[in-house]
C-alpha positions as CSV (number, residue, x, y, z in Angstrom):
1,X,73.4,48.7,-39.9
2,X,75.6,50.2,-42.8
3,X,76.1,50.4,-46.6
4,X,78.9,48.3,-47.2
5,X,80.9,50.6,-49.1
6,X,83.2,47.8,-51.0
7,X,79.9,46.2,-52.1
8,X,79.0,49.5,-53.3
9,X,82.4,49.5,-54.9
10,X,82.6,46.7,-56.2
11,X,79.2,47.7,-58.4
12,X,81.5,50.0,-60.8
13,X,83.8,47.0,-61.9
14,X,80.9,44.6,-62.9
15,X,79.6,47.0,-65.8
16,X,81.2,48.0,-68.9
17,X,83.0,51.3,-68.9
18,X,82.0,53.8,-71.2
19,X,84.1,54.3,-73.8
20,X,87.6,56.2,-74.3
21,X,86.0,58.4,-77.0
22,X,84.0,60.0,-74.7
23,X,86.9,62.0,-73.1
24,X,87.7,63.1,-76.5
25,X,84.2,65.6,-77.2
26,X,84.2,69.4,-76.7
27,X,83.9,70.5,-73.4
28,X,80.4,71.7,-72.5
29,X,79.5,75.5,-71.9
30,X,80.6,77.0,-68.4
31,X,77.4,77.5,-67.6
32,X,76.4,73.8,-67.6
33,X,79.4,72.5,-65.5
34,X,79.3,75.4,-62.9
35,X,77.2,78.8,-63.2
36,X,78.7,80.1,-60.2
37,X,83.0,79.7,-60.5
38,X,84.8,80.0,-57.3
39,X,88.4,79.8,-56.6
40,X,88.6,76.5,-54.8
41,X,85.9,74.9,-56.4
42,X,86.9,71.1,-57.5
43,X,86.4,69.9,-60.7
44,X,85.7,66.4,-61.8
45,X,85.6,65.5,-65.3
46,X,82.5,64.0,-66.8
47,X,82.5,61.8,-70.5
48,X,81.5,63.6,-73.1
49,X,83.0,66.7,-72.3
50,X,81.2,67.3,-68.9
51,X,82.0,68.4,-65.7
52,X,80.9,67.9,-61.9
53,X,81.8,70.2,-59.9
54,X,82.5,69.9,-55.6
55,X,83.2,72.2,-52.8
56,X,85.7,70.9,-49.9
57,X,84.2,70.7,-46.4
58,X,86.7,71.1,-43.9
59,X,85.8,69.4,-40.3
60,X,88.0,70.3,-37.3
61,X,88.9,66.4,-36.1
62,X,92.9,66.5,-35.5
63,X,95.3,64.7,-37.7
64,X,94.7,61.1,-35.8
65,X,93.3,58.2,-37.7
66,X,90.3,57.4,-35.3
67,X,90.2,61.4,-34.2
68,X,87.1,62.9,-35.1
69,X,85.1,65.9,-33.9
70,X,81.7,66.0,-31.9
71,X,78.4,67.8,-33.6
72,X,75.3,68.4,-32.5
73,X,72.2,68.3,-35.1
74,X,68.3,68.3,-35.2
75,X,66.0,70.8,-33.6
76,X,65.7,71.8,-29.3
77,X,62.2,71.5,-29.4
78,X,60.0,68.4,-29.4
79,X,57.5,68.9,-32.3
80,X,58.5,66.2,-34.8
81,X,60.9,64.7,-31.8
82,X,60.8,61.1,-33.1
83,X,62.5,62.6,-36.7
84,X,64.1,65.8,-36.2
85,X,65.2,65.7,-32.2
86,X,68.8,66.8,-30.9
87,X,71.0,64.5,-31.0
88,X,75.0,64.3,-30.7
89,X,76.9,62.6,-33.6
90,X,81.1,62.4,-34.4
91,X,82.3,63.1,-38.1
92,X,85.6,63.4,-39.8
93,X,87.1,63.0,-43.3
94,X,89.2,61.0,-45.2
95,X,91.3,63.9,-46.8
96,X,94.2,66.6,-45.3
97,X,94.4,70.1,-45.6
98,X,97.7,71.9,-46.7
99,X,99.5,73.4,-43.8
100,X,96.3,72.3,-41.7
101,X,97.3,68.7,-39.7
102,X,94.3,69.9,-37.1
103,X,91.5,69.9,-40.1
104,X,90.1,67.0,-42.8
105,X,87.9,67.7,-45.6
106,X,85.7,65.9,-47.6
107,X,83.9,67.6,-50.9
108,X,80.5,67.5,-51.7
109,X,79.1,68.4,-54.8
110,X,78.4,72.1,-55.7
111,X,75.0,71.2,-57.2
112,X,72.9,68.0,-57.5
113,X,73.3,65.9,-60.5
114,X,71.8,67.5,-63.5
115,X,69.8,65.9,-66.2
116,X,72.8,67.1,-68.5
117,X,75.5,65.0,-65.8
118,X,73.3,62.1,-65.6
119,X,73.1,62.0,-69.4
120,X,76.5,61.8,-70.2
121,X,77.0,58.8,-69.2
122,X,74.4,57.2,-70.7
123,X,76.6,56.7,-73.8
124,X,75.0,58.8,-76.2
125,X,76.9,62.0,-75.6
126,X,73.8,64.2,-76.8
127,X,74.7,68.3,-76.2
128,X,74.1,69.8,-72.9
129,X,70.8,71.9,-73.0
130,X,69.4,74.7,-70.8
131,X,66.4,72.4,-70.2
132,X,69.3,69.3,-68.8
133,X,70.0,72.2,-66.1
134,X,67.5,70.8,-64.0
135,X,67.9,67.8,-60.8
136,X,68.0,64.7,-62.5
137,X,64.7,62.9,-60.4
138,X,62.8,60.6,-60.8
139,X,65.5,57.6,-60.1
140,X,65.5,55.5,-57.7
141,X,68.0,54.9,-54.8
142,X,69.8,52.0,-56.9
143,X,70.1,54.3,-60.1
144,X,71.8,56.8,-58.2
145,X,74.4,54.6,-56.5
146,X,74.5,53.4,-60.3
147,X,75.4,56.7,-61.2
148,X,78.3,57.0,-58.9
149,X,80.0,54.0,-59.2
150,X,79.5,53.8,-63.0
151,X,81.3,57.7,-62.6
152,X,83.8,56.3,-60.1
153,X,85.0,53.5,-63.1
154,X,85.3,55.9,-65.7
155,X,86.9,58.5,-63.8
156,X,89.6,55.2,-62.4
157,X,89.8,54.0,-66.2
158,X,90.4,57.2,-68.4
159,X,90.4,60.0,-65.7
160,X,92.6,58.2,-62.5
161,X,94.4,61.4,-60.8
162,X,91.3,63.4,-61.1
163,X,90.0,61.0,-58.1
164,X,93.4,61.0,-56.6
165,X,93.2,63.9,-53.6
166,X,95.7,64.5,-51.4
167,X,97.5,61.2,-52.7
168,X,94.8,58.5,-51.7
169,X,92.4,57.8,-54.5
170,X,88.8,58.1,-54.2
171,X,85.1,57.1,-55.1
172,X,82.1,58.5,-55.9
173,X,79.0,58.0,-53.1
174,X,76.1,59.3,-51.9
175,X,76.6,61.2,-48.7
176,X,75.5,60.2,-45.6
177,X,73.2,61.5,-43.1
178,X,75.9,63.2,-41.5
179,X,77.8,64.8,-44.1
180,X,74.8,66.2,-45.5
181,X,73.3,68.0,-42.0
182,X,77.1,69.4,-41.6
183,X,77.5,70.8,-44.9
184,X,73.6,72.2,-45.5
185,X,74.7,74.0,-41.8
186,X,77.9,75.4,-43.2
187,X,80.2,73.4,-41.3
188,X,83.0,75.9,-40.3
189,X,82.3,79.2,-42.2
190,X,79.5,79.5,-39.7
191,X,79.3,80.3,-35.9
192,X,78.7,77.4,-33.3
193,X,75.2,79.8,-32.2
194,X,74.4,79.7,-36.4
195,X,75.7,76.1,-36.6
196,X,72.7,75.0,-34.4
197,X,69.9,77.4,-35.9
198,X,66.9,76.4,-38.1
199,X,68.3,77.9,-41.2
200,X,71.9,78.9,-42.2
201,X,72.4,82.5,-41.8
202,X,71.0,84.4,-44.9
203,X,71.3,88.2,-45.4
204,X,70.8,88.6,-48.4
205,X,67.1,88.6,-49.2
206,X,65.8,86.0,-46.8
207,X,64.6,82.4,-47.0
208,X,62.9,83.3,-50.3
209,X,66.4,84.2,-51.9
210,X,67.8,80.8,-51.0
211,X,65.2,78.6,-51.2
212,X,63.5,77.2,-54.1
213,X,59.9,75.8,-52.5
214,X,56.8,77.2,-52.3
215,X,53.4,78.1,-54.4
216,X,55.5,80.9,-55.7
217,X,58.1,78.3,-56.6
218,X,55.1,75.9,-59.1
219,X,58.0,74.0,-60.4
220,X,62.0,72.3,-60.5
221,X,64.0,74.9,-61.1
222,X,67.3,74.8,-62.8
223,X,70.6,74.1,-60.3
224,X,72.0,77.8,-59.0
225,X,69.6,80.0,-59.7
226,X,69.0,80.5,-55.5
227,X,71.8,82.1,-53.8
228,X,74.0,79.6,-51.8
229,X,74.8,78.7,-48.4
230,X,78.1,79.8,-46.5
231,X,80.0,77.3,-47.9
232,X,78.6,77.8,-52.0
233,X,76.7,75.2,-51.9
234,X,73.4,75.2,-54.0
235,X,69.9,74.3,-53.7
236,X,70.5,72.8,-50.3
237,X,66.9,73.1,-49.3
238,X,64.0,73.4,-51.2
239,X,64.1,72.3,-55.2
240,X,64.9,68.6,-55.2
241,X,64.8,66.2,-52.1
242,X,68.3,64.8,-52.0
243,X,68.8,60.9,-50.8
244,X,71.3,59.9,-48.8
245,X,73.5,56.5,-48.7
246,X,72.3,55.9,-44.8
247,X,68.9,54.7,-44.2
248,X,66.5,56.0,-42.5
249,X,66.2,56.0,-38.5
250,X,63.6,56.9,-36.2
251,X,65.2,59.4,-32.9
252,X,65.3,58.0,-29.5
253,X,65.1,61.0,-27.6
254,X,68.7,62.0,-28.5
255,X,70.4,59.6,-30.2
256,X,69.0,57.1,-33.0
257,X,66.7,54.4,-32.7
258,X,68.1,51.1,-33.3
259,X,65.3,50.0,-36.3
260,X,66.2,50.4,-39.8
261,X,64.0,52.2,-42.4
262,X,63.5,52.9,-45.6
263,X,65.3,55.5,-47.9
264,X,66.8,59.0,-46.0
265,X,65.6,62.0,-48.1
266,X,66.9,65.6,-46.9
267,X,66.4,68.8,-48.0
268,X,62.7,69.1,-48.8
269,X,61.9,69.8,-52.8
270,X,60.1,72.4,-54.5
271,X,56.7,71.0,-53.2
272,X,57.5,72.0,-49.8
273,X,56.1,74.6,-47.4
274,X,58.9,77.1,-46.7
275,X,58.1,77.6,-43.4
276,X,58.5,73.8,-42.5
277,X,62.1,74.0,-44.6
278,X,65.0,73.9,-42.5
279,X,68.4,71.9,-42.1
280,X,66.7,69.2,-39.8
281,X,64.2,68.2,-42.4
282,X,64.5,64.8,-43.0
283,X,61.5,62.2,-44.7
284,X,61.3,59.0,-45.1
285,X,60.6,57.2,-48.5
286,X,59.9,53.0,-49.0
287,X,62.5,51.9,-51.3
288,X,60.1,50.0,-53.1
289,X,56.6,50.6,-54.7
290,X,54.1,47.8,-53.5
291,X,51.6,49.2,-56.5
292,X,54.1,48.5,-59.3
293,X,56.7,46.2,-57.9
294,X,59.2,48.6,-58.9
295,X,62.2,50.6,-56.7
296,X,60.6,54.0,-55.6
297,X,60.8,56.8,-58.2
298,X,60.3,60.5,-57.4
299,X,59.5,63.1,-59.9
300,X,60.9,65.5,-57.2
301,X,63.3,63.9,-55.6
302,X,67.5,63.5,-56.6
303,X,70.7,63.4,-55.3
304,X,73.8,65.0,-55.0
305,X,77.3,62.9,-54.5
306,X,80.4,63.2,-52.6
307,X,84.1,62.3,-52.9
308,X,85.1,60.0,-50.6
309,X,88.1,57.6,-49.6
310,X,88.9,54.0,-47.5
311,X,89.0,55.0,-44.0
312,X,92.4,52.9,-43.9
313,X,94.7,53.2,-47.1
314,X,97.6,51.2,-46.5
315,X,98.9,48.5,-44.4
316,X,100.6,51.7,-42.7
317,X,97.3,53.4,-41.9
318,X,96.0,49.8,-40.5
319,X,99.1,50.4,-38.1
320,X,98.6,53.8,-37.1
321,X,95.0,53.5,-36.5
322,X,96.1,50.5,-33.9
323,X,98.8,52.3,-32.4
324,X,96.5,55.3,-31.7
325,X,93.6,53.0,-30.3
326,X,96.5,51.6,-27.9
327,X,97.6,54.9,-27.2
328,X,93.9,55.6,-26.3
329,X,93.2,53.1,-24.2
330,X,96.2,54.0,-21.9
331,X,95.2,57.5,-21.8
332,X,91.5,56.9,-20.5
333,X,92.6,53.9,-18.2
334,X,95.1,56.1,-16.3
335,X,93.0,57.4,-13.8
336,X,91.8,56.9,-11.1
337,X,94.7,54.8,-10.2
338,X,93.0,53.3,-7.1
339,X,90.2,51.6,-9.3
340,X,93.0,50.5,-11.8
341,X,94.8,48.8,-8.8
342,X,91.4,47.2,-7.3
343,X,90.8,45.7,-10.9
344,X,94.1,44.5,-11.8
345,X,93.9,42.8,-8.2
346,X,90.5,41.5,-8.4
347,X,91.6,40.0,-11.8
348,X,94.8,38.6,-9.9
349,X,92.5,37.4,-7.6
350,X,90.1,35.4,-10.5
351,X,92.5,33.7,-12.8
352,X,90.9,30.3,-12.3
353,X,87.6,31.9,-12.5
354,X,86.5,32.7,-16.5
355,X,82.9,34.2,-15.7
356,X,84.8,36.7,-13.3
357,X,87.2,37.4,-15.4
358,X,84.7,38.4,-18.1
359,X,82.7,40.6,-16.2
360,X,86.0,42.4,-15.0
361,X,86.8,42.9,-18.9
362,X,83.6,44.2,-19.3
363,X,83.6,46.4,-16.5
364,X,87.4,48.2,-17.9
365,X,85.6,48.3,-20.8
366,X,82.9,50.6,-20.0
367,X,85.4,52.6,-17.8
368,X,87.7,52.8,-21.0
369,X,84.4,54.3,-22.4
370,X,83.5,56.2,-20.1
371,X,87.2,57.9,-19.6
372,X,87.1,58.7,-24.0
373,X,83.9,60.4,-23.6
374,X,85.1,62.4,-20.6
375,X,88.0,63.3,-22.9
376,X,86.0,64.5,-25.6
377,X,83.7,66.4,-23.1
378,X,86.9,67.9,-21.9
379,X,88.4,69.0,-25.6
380,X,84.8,70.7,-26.5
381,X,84.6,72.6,-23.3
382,X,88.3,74.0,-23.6
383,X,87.6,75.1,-26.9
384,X,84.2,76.7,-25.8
385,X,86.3,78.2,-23.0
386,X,88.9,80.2,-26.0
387,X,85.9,81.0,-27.8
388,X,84.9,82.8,-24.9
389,X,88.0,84.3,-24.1
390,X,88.0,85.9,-27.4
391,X,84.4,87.2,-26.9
392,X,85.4,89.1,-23.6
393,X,88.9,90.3,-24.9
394,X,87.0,91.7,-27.6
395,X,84.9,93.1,-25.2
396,X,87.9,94.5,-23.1
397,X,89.3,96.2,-26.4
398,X,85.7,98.2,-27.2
399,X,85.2,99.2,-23.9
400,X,89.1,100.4,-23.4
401,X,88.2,101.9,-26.8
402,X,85.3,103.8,-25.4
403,X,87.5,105.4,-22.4
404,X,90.0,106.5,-25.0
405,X,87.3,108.3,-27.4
406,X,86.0,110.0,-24.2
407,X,88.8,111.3,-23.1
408,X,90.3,112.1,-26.3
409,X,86.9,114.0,-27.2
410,X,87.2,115.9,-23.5
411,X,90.3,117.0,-24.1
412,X,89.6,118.9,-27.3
413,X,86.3,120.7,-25.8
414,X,88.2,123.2,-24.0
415,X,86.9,124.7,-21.0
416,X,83.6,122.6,-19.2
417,X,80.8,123.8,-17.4
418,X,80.6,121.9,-13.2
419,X,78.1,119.8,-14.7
420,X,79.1,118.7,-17.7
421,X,82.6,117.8,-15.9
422,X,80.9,116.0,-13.7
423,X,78.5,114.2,-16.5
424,X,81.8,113.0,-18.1
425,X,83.5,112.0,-14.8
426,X,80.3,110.0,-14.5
427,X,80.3,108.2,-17.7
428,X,83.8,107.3,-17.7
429,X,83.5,105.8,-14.2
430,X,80.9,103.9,-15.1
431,X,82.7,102.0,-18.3
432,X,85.9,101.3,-16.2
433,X,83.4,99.7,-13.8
434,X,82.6,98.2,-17.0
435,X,85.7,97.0,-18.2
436,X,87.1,95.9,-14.3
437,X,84.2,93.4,-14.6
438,X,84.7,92.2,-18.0
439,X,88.7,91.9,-17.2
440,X,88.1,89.7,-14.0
441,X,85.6,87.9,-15.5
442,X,88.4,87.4,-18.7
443,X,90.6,86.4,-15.4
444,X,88.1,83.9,-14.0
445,X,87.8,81.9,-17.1
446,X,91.7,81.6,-17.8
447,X,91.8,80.3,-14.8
448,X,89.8,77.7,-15.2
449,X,90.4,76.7,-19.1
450,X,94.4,76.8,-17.6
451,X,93.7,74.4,-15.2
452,X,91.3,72.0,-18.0
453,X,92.7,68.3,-18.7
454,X,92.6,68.9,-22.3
455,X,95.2,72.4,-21.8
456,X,98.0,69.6,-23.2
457,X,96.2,69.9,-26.5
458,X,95.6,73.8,-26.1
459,X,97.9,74.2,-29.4
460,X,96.1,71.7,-31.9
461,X,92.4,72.7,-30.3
462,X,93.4,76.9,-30.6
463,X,94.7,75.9,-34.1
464,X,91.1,74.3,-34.9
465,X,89.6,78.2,-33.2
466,X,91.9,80.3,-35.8
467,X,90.8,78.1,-39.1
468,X,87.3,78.6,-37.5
469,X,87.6,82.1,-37.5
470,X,89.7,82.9,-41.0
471,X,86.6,80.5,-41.8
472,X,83.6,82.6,-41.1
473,X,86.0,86.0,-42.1
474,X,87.0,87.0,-38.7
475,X,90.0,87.4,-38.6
476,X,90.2,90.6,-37.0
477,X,89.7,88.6,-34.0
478,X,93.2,86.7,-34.5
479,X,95.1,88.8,-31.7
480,X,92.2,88.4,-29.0
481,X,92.8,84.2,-29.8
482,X,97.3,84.7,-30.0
483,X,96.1,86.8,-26.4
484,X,94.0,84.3,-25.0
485,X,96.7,81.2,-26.0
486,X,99.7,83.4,-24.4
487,X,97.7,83.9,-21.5
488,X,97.1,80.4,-20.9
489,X,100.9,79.0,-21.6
490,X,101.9,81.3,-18.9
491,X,99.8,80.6,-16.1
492,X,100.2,76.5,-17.1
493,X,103.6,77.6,-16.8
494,X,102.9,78.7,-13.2
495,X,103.8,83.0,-14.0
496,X,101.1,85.1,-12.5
497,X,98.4,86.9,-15.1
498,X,96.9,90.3,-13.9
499,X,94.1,92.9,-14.8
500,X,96.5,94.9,-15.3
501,X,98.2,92.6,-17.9
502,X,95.3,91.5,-19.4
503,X,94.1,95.3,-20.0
504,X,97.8,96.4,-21.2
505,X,98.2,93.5,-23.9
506,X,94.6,94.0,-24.9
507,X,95.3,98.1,-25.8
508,X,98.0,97.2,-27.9
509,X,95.8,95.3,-30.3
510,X,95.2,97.0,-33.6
511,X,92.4,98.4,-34.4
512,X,89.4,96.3,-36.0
């Protein structure tokens, strides 16, 4: 079951907008729109002088209408299995990145919704406060899809190309369950090992730097004042429990259960034991109070929205998406071409026979299935197999490095004694054993990623490993990736790729 989002839309245009004089009052203090300025932060504005403020989220899906990328969220072990268990999901984004046709983004707010943002629309356009700083809570799941589309309409009535990104205009939402596990991981500014880990990574100062929960904690605390996860975003755990447009769903070992729940709150809140905080936490809430006949209300719980778009803009898009799902379908039902042949004959064979028929239909189907999953296998695997490649190159280059140094340093000591000759001799033997292994074991693996189904899409998938990289700051690392994609276009090719060659290109490498 989902939220249908043009019901959800269609909220904004049956209230009253807010009106135009709102746009006209002083803007607020810095301080209370965003304490913590970055350079590609996005700014919405808000009536009465306000500001919301989001950060973009860029996933790694390819520039196809129905392409998408593969994630893996929840927690390996089995305590809390039924709620927090591995399981494999697909996400993408409605919006493009500049000179980036492999990425999509989507923004998610900076902060959750402040007393101060929440207020401002109420009409009244009373002064932002240091007190308004804090979540806005106690509001139930209704209120805050209120919230957005009542934004959405102002924002389309007096503020129109604000909500216009990348030339499609967008809407206001919750985020979903999804969007929310992705971003509180830090999507691509962190490694796949750090992508999958309890916590993101945190350096500086430990859990109790970045998350607002605990005894210690005693109460809400202002948005920001907790340093922020890889990709700036604030008050991700801990604080205020954030709800999420999705409801909630039990885990069936691995994927989701088919029953829906009640409300989807992530995130924990200030209440929270810090040691049970992580990005799998996930609770769920009744959406209705059997005591008071009310919606459910939590002093400690809030939310936090996101900018999203129609999955299909134009009659164009509608096009495109069925061309590529065409496209698709050919592509998966290529092979074997033996089974294809015994179908299409069998099929041949039943045309005065409907309940045949149908079961053949069925059975391409689930082959058509079957072959897109294999596919997708395939693409993760190839770019598991570059990440690797750039592990070991990097690996070549320190241990070549290490030679070098050695006999750079012997070289300068002048004249040795037998056994310290022969303590050198030893050493250095023992790191080109070293880096022999490490080559052929480079060697092994191109051969194999060379010879992967998905090497056709080796230029989109190494694109997606470089903004990975330039993501989590490693860019030193670009020449071990242009290595490891010039390696591979020459043995597809059919040239011939040696130790030797792989040691030679490797040396020339700047140093990191």
């Amino acid at each position: 079951m989902k939220f249908s989002i043009a019901l959800y839309c269609c909220a904004a245009a049956a209230m009253s907008l807010p009106s135009s004089s709102w746009a006209e009052m002083p803007s607020w203090n810095t301080k209370f729109i965003d304490p913590h300025p970055l350079p590609d932060d996005l700014k919405l504005p808000l009536p009465c002088g306000g500001g919301m403020v989001f950060r973009p989220v860029d996933v790694p899906s390819g520039d196809g209408v129905l392409d998408d990328t593969e994630i893996t969220v929840g927690r390996p072990d089995t305590a809390d299995g039924y709620n927090q268990f591995l399981r494999r999901t697909y996400l993408s984004a409605p919006f493009r990145v500049p000179q980036h046709p492999e990425l999509r983004r989507y923004y998610i707010a900076k902060y959750d919704v402040t007393e101060n943002q929440y207020d401002a629309l109420s009409g009244s356009c009373t002064p932002a406060t240091r007190a308004g700083q804090k979540p806005r809570t106690g509001v139930s799941w209704d209120e805050a899809v209120t919230y957005a589309s009542k934004l959405t309409a102002w924002l389309l009535a007096h503020q129109a190309s604000a909500l216009t990104i990348d030339g499609r205009p967008g809407f206001l939402r919750l985020p979903v369950d999804d969007e929310w596990s992705y971003a509180a991981r830090g999507g691509m500014r962190v490694k796949p090992s750090e992508f999958t880990a309890p916590l993101w990574p945190m350096p500086d100062g430990g859990p109790e730097a970045y998350i607002a929960a605990g005894p210690d904690i005693g109460e809400m605390q202002a948005v920001g004042q907790m340093k922020p996860n890889p990709l700036g975003l604030y008050d991700m755990l801990g604080n205020a429990g954030q709800m999420m447009l999705d409801p909630y769903q039990l885990n069936r070992v691995g994927r989701l259960q088919g029953q829906i729940g009640g409300l989807l709150v992530r995130g924990g809140d200030f209440h929270s034991n810090p040691e049970d905080l992580t990005t799998n936490i996930r609770v769920e809430w009744p959406p209705y109070n059997a005591k008071t006949a009310q919606p459910t209300r939590d002093a400690a719980i809030g939310f936090r929205l996101v900018i999203g778009a129609d999955a299909l803009g134009s009659l164009k898009d509608t096009q495109k998406a069925q061309n590529e799902f065409d496209a698709l379908v050919h592509k998966v039902t290529e092979a074997p071409g033996d089974t294809q042949a015994a179908l299409a004959a069998l099929k041949e064979q039943s045309q005065s026979d409907p309940a045949t028929l149908a079961k053949l239909a069925r059975i391409e189907n689930a082959m058509a299935a079957d072959s897109r999953a294999r596919l997708d296998a395939e693409k993760k695997t190839f770019g598991a197999q570059i990440q690797a490649l750039i592990a070991l190159g990097n690996d070549i280059w320190e241990v070549n490095h290490a030679i070098e140094t050695i006999r750079k340093t012997r070289a300068t000591l002048g004249t040795l004694t037998p056994t310290q000759t022969q303590q050198i001799e030893k050493h250095l033997a023992d790191r080109q054993k070293e880096l022999d292994a490490t080559t052929e074991s480079y060697l092994g693996l191109l051969e194999a990623a060379s010879s992967s189904p998905a090497v056709g899409d080796a230029r989109s998938l190494i694109a997606v490993q470089r903004d990975a990289l330039h993501a989590r700051g490693e860019d030193y690392l670009f020449g071990m990736l242009a290595l490891a994609q010039k390696n591979l276009e020459a043995l597809h090719g059919g040239k011939i790729v040696s130790a030797r060659d792989i040691q030679a290109d490797v040396a020339k490498i700047p140093s990191q």
